[in-house]
DRENKE-507622 format. One line per field, with one value per residue (C-alpha): z, y, x; residue number from 1. Coordinates in pm, 1 decimal, padded with zeros to 6 digits. Layout:
<zadrens>
c3	c(Z,...)
c2	c(Y,...)
c1	c(X,...)
seq	c(NUM,...)
</zadrens>
This chain:
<zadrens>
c3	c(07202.4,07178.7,07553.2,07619.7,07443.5,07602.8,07947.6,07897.5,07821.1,08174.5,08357.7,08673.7,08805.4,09203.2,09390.5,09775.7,09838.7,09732.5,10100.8,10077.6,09755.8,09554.5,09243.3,08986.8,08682.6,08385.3,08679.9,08746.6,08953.1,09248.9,09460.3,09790.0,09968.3,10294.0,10420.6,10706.8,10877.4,10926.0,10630.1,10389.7,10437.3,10321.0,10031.0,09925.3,09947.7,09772.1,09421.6,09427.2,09373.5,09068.3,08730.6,08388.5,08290.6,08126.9,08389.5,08474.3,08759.0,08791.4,09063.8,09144.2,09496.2,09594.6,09437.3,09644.2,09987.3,10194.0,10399.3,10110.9,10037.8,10417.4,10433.4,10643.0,10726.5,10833.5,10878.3,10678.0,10503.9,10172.3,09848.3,09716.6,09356.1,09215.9,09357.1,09190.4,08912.4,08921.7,09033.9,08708.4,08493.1,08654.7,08525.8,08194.0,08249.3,08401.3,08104.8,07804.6,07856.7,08135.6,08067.4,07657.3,07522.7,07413.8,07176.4,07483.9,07662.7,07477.6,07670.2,07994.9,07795.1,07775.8,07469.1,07580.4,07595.8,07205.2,07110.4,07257.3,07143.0,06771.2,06746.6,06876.5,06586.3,06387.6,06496.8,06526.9,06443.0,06600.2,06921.2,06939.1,06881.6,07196.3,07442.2,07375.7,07400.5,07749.7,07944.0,08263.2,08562.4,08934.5,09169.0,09514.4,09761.8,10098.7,10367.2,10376.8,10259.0,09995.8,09849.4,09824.6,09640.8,09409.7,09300.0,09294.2,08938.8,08789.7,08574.7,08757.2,08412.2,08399.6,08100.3,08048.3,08060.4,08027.9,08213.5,08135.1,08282.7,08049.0,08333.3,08222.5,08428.9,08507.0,08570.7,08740.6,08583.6,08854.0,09152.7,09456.5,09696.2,09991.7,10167.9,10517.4,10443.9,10205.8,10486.3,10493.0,10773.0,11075.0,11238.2,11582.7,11788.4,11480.4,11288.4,11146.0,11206.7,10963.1,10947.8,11047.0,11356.7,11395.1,11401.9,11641.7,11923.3,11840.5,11751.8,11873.2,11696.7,11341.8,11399.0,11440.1,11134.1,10939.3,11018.7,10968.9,10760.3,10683.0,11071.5,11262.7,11419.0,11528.8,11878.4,11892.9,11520.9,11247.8,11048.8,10669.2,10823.0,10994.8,10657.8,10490.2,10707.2,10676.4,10248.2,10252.0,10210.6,09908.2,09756.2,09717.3,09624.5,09331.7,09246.4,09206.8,08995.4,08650.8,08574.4,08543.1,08897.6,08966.6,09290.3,09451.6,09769.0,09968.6,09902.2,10191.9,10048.0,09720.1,09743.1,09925.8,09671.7,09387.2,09522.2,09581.9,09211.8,09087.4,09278.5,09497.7,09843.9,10201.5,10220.9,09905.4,09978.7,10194.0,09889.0,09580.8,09393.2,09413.0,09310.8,09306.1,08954.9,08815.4,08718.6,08749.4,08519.1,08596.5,08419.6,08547.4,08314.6,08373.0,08449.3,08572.0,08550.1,08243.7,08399.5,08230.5,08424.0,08300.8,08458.1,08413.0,08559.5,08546.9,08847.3,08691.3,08662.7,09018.9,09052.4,08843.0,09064.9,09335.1,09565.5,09718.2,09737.1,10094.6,10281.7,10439.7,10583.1,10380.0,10485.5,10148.6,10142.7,10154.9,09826.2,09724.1,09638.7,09262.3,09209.0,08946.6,09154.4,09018.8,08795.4,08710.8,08342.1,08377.8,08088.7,08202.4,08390.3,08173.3,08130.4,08117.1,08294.6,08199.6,08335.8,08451.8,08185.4,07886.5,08095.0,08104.6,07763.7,07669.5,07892.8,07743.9,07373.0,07417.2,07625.0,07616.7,07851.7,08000.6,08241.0,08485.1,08738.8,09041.4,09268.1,09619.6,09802.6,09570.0,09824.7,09531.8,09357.9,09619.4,09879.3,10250.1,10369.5,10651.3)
c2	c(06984.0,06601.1,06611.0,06769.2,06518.1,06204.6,06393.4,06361.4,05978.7,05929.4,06230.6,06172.1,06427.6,06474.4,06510.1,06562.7,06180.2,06197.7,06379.7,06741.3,06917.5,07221.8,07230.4,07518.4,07565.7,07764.7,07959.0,08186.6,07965.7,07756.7,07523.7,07469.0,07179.5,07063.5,07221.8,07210.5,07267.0,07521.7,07378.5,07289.6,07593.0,07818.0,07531.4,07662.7,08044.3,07962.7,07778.9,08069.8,08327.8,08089.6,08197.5,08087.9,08467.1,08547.1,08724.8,08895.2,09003.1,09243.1,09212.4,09458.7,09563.3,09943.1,10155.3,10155.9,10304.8,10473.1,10172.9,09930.5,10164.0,10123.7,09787.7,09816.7,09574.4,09660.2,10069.3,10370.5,10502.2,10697.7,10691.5,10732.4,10930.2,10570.7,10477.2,10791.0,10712.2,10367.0,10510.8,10731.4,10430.6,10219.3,10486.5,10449.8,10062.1,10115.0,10315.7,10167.4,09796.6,09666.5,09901.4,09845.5,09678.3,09267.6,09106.3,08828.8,09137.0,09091.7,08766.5,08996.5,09193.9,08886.0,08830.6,09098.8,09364.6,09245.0,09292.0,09694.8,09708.8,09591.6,09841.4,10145.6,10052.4,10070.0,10418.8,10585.4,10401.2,10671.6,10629.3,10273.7,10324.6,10561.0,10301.6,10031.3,10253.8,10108.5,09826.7,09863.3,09765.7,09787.2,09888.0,09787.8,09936.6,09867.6,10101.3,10238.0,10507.2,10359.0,10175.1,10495.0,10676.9,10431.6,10454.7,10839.4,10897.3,10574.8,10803.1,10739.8,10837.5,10805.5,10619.5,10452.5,10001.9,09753.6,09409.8,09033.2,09103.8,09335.3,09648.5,10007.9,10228.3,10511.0,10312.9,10462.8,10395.1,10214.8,10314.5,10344.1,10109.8,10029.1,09716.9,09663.1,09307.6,09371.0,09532.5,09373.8,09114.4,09281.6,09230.7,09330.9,09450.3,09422.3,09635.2,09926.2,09704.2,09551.6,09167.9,09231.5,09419.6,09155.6,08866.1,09075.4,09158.3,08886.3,08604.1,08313.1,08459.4,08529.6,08141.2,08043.7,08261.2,08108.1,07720.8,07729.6,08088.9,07993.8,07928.8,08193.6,08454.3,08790.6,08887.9,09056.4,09048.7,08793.9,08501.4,08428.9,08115.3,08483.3,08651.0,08359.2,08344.8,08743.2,08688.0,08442.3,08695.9,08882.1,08559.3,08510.3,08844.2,08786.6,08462.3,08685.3,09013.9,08963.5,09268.8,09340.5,09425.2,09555.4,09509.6,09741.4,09563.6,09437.6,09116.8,08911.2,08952.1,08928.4,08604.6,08461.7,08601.5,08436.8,08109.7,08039.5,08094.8,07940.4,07608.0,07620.8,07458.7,07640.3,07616.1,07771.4,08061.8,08276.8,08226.7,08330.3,08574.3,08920.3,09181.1,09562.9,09769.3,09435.9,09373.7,09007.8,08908.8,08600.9,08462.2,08201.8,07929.2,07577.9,07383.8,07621.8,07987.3,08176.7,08412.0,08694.7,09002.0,09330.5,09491.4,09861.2,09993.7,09811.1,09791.5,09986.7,10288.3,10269.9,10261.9,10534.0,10725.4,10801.4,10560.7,10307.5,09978.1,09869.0,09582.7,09343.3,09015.4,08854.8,08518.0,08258.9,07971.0,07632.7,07566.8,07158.2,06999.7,07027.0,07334.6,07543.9,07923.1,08187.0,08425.7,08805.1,08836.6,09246.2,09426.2,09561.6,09889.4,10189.1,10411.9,10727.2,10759.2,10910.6,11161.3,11059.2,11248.4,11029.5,10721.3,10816.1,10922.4,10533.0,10359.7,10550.4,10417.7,10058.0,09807.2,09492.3,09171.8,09157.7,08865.6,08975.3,08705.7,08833.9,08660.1,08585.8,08777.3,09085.2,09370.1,09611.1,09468.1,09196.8,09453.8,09306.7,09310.5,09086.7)
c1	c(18355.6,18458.0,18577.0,18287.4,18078.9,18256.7,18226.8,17825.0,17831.8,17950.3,17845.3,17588.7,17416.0,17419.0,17079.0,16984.0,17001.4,17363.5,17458.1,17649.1,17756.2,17796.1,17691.4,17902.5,17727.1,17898.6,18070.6,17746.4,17494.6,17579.8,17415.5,17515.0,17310.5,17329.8,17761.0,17870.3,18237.6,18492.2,18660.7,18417.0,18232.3,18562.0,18594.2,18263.1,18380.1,18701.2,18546.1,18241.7,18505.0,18658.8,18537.6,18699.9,18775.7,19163.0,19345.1,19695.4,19871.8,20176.7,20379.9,20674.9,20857.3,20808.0,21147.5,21443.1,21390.2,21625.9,21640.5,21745.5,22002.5,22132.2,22041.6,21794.0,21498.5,21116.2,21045.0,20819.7,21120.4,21078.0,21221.0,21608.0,21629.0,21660.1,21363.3,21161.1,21300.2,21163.0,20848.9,20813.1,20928.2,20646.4,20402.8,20469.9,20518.2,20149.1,19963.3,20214.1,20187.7,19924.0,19688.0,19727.8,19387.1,19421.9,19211.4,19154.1,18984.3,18691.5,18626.9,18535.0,18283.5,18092.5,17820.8,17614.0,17892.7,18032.2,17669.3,17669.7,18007.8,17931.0,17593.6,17827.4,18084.9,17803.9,17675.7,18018.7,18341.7,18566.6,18373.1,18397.6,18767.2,18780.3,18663.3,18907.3,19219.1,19277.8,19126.0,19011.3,19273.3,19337.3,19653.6,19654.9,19957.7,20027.2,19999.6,20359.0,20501.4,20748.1,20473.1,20231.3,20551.7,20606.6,20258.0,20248.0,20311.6,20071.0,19780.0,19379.5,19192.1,18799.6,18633.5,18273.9,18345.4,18071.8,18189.5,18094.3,17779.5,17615.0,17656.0,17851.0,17963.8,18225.6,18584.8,18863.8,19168.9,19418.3,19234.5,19491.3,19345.6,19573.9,19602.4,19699.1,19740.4,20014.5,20215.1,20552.2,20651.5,20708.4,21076.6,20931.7,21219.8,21491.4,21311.6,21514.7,21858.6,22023.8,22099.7,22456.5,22349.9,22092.4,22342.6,22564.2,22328.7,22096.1,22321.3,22062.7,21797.0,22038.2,22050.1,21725.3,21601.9,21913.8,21783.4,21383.8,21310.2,20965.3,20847.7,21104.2,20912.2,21054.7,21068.3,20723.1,20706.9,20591.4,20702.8,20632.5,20321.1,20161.1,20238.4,20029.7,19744.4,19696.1,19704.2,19452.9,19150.6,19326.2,19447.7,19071.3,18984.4,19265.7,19069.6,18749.9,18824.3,18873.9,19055.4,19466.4,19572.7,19891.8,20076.2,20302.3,20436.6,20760.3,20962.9,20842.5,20430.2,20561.3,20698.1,20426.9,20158.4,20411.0,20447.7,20094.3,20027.9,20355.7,20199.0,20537.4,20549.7,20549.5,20943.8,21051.9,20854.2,21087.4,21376.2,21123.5,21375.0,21189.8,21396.4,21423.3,21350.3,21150.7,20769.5,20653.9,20345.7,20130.4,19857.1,19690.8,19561.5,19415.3,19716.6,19954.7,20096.5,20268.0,20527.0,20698.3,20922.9,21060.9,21348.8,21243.6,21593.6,21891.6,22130.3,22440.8,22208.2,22119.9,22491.9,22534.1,22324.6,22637.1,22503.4,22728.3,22647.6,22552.7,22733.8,22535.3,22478.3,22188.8,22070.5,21995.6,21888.8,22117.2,22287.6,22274.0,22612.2,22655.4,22388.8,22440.5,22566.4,22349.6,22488.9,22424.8,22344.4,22377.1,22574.8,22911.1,22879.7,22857.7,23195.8,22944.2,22677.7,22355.4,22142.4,21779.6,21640.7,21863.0,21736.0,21343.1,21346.2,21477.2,21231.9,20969.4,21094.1,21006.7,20863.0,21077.8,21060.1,21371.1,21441.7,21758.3,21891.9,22053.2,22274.9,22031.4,22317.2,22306.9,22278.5,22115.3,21856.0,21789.0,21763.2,21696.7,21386.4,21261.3)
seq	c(1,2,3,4,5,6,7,8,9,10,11,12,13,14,15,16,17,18,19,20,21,22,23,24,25,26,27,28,29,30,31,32,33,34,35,36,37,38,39,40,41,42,43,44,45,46,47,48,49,50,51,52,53,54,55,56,57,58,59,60,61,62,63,64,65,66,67,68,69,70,71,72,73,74,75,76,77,78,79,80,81,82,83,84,85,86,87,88,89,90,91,92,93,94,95,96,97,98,99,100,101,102,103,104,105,106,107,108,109,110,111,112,113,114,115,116,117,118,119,120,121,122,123,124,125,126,127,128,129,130,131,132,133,134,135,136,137,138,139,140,141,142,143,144,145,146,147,148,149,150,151,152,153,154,155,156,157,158,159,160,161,162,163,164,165,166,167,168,169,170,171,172,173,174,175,176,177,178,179,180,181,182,183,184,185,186,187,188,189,190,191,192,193,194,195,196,197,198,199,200,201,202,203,204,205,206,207,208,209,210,211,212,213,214,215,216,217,218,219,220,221,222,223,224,225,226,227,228,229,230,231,232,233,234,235,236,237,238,239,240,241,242,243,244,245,246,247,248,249,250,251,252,253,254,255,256,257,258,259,260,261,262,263,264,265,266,267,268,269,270,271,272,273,274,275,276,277,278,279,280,281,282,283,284,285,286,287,288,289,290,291,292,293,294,295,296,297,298,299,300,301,302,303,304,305,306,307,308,309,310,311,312,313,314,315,316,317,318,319,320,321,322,323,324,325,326,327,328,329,330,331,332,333,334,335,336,337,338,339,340,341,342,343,344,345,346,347,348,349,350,351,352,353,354,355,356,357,358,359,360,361,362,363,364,365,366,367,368,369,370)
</zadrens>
């Protein structure tokens, strides 16, 4: 209240004599006089989908695909077991943890809603009680196939929510909504090779991707700039809702969709650690982003699985003299291994944040993709 107080001794208002503006008041009315321009027309779009609303975003890479396992870049492939497994972990993840009721929440009910909410306590306690066990949340996929199976098992439950607006109505729990935006980079003609087959039949393209990452295009595909350009309308759209969303994409979005929330620049983009078996959670907040990530499977129980770990030639980005060399902070690999059931029946016990490192050239859990 001080700032706020010191803010008015100084504060001028702006009129129509004062030439173009936009005027944001409390985040609900805005006036626009007098805009004009490509650019300061989508200026004006951008701030009216700001609002000052709490909000968090999950972001996790589709289970491992059949092409991860081969080392494969681009394609529709489905699933390994691993990556079901992941899938049904994610589930739980979904219903035990995002979709688990805050006390922040009540800031998105707004005064109106806390006033309908306190009068319903009043009639029936039990019934009050029923509406907050879950908060309202979203789940976008992309458009392929080992995004839509990684999001088969999430629950789509129906419940009455009133929003910060004073409106109720029937919510559908995690909605599916695909995305062809969240497609991953296309590899044009090297898509379905992998980067060692790339760098043999394509050796002057391998090189060209190796020296500017963030810029190379594939022959008749995309780069990570076309990547950006097509994310610009959701990055908006994430600006907007004020609910929990939860992602399920591919590495190459991911990191794009990371980065522009982590406030990191164009180049670092393409080398944003993403990996397999992980949830990221962002929250946005005045100055920055909190970030928090869960490794729902660890990597010795995808090699517990019988699966072999792929050989490949993954390009990382240039180390600096004297950098520290990343380092894999995994437990030693069990001498048993347990069957899925064992391992669903621990995920299900607990929900912990669990931040695993993997080295940039780890060919499981950094699986390539474009």
């Amino acid at each position: 209240m001080a700032r706020r107080a010191n803010y008015e001794k100084y504060y001028e208002t702006v009129d129509e004599e004062d030439g173009p503006f936009c005027k944001i008041i409390n985040s609900h009315k805005y006036v626009v006089h007098n805009i004009r321009g490509y650019l300061s027309l989508k200026v004006v779009h951008f701030v009216m989908n700001l609002h000052t609303l709490p909000r968090t975003f999950y972001l996790t890479r589709h289970g491992q695909s059949e092409y991860n396992l081969l080392g494969k870049i681009g394609g529709d492939s489905g699933l390994t077991p691993a990556g079901i497994e992941y899938a049904r972990r994610l589930a739980i993840f979904a219903k035990e943890e995002i979709a688990r009721p805050r006390p922040e929440d009540q800031a998105h009910n707004g005064e109106v809603a806390k006033a309908f909410f306190r009068k319903e306590n009043d009639d029936s306690e039990s019934k009050g009680n029923e509406a907050n066990k879950e908060r309202p949340c979203r789940l976008w996929t992309s458009t392929l196939r080992r995004t839509q199976e990684t999001a088969q098992f999430i629950d789509h439950s129906s419940f009455n929510h009133t929003f910060d607006n004073g409106e109720q109505f029937e919510w559908m729990q995690f909605r599916k909504k695909p995305r062809r935006n969240l497609d991953e980079l296309y590899a044009g003609t090297c898509d379905g090779m992998t980067y060692q087959e790339i760098q043999d039949v394509y050796p002057e393209e391998f090189a060209r991707r190796q020296a500017d990452k963030l810029s190379y295009r594939y022959p008749r595909g995309e780069s990570y700039m076309d990547v950006t350009l097509r994310l610009e309308p959701l990055a908006q759209e994430m600006e907007r809702i004020r609910e929990p969303l939860l992602i399920v994409g591919h590495q190459g979005i991911l990191r794009i969709v990371y980065a522009y929330f982590m406030g990191l620049g164009r180049k670092e983009a393409p080398y944003v650690s993403i990996p397999l078996n992980n949830v990221i959670e962002l929250t946005p907040h005045a100055y920055g982003c909190h970030e928090k990530r869960y490794c729902l499977m660890m990597k010795e129980e995808m090699l517990a699985d019988g699966q072999d770990e792929p050989v490949t030639s993954m390009p990382v980005a240039a180390k600096n003299p004297g950098s520290a060399t990343p380092i894999t902070n995994m437990p030693n690999t069990p001498s048993k291994a347990m069957d899925r059931t064992q391992l669903l029946t621990r995920a299900r016990k607990s929900i912990q944040e669990i931040d695993a490192n993997y080295a940039e050239d780890d060919a499981i859990m950094n699986a390539p993709s474009c």
